[in-house]
C-alpha positions in Angstrom: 0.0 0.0 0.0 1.4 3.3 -1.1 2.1 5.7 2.3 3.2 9.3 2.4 6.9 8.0 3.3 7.3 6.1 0.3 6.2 8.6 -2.2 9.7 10.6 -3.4 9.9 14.2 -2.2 8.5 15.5 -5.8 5.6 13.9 -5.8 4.9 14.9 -2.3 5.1 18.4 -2.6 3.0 18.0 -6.3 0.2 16.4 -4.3 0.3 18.4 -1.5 0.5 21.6 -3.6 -2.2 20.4 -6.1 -4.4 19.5 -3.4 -4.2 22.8 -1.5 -4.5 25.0 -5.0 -8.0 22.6 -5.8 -9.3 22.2 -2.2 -7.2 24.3 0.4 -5.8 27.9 1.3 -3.8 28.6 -2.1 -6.3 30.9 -4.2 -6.2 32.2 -7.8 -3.6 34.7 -8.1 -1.5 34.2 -5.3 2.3 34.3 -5.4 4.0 30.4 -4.6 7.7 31.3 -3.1 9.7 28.4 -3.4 11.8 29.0 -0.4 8.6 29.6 1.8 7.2 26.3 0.5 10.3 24.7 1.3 9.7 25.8 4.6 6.0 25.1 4.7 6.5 22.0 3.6 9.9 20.8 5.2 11.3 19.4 1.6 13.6 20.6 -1.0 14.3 23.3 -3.3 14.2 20.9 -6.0 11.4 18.9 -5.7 9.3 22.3 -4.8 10.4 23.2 -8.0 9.8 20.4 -10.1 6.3 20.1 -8.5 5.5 23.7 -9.9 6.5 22.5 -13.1 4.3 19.9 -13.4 1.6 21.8 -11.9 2.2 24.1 -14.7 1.6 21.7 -17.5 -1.8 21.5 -15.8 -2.4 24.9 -16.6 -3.5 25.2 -12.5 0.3 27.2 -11.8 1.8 30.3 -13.7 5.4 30.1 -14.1 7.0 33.5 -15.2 10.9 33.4 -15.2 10.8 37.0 -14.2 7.9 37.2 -11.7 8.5 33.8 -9.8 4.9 31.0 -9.5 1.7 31.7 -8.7 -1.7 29.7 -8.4 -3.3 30.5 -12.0 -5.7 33.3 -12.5 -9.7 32.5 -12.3 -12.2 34.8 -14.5 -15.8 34.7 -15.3 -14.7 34.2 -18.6 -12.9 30.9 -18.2 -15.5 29.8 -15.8 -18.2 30.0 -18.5 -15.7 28.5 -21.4 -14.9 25.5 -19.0 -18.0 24.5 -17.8 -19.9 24.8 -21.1 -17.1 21.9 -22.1 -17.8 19.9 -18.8 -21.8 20.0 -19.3 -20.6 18.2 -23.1 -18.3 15.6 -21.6 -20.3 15.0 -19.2 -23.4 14.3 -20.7 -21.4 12.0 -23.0 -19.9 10.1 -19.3 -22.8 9.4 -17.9 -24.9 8.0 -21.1 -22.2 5.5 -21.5 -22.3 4.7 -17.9 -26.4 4.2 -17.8 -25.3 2.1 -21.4 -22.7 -0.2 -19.9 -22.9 0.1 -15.9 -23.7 -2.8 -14.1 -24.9 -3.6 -10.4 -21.9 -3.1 -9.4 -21.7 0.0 -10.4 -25.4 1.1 -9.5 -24.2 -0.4 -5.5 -21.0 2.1 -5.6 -23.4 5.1 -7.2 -25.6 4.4 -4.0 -22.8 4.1 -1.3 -21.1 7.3 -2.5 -24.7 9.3 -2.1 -24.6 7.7 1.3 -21.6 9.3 2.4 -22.1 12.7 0.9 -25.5 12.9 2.2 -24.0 12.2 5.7 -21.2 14.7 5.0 -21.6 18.2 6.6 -21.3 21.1 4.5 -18.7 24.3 6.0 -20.9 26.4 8.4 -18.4 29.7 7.9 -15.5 30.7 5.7 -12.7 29.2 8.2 -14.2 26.1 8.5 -11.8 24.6 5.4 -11.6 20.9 6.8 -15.4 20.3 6.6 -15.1 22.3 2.5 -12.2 19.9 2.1 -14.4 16.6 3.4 -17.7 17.4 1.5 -15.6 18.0 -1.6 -13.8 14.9 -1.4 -16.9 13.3 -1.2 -19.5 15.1 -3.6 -16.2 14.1 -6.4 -17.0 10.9 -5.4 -20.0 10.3 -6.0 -20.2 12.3 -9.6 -17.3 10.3 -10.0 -19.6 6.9 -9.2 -22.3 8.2 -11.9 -20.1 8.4 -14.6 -17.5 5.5 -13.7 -19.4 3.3 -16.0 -18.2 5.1 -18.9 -17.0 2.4 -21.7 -14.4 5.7 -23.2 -11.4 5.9 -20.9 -10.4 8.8 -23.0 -13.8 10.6 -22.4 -13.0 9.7 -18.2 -9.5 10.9 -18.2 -11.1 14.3 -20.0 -13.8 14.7 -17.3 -11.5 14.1 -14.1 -9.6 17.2 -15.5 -12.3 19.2 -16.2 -13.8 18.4 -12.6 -10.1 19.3 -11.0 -10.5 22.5 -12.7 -14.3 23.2 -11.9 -13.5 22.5 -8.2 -11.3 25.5 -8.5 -14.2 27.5 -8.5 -16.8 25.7 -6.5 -14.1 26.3 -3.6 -15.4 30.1 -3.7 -18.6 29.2 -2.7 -18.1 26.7 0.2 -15.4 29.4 1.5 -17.8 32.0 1.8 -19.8 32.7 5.1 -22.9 31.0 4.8 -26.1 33.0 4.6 -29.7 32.4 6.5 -30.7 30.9 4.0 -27.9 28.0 3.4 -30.2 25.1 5.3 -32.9 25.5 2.3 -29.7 25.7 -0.3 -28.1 22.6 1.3 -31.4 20.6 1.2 -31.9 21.3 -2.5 -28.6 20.4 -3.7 -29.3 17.3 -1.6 -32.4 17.3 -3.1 -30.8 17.3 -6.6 -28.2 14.5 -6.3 -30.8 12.3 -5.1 -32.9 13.1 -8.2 -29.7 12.5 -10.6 -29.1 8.9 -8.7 -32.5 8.0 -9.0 -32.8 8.8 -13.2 -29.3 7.0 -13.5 -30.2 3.7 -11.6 -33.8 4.0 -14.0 -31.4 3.9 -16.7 -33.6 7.3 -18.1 -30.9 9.0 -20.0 -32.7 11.8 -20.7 -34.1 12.6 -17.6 -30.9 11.9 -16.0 -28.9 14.1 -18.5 -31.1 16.9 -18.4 -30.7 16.8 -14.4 -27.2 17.4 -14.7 -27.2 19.9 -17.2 -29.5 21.8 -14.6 -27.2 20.7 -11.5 -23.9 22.3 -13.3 -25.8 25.1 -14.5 -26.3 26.1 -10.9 -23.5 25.6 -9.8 -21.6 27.8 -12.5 -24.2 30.6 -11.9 -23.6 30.2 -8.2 -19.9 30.5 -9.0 -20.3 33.4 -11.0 -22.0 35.8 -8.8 -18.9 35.7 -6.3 -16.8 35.6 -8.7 -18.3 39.0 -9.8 -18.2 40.4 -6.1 -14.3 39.2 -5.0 -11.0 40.5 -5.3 -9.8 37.4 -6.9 -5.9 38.3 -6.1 -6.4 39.6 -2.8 -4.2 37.8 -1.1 -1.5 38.2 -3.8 1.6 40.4 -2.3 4.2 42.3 -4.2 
């Protein structure tokens, strides 16, 4: 079994930086010091570097020679652009999955609406362990309805796409909840259960229709903080 010790020091600090840029403290814009990595972090020059590298052929890290690393920029604009392409891909995921899924599937699609149902959304801004939990888990389970998917290519297309959405779906679980989050909580509860239910009927247009409508709401969600925060305010000269 693969442990944290056995991994080299590059691929720590990738997968400790990756996960803190898609789930954690590191926002858009925000300056990534080496040297205060390698201190945050208790690892290398080198493999801090190299893990900004590969970050950046992710296109989640901007590398200028000049101007050092930082967490890459977010805008409205690329928001709309990449979500337009995720509501595609995934409508062609998950009518493969209803195609070629099997119990076995269906069991894990069930299991992983389980957990997230049973998974506690962030009650205020701070709270980043509980945004970090309940995004781990709602992956998870739009990860279980499309897992079906017969196209690997189409799979390996919609897990980047999703790392790159839950760039931006971090905004919103960051934020200090309103009165009015119970309701919100109980509909997006509310809307997964609906989405589980058309998949396991096999109704592939019902059930693509629902997810067209879930990431539509999530996107315009999204966009109205994205229109009311500094997105680099926590980036220092």
């Amino acid at each position: 079994m693969e442990t944290t010790e056995s991994l080299s020091h590059a691929e720590r600090a990738y997968r400790r930086l990756r996960s803190e840029i898609l789930y954690g403290d590191l926002m858009p814009g925000e300056r990534l010091r080496a040297a205060e990595l390698q201190d945050r972090f208790s690892l290398g020059l080198t493999p801090i570097r190299e893990a900004l590298m590969r970050l950046s052929s992710e296109n989640l890290v901007e590398v200028d020679p000049n101007r050092g690393s930082r967490v890459s920029d977010a805008s409205l604009a690329e928001l709309t652009d990449l979500m337009a392409t995720r509501r595609e891909i995934e409508k062609l995921c998950l009518t493969s999955a209803m195609t070629y899924g099997d119990t076995a599937w269906e069991g894990d699609i069930v299991a992983a609406l389980h957990r997230l149902s049973r998974t506690p959304l962030p009650t205020s801004k701070n709270d980043r362990e509980a945004a970090t939990q309940w995004e781990a888990q709602h992956r998870s389970f739009h990860f279980a309805l499309v897992s079906a998917c017969k196209e690997k290519w189409l799979l390996r297309f919609w897990n980047v796409l999703t790392d790159h959405s839950e760039r931006y779906r971090k905004y919103r679980l960051f934020q200090q909840q309103e009165p009015s989050a119970p309701t919100q909580v109980r509909n997006v509860n509310d809307e997964h259960q609906a989405l589980m239910d058309a998949v396991l009927r096999r109704d592939i247009p019902t059930a693509t229709r629902l997810m067209q409508e879930h990431l539509n709401a999530t996107e315009q969600s999204v966009a109205r903080l994205l229109s009311q925060l500094p997105l680099n305010a926590k980036e220092s000269s």
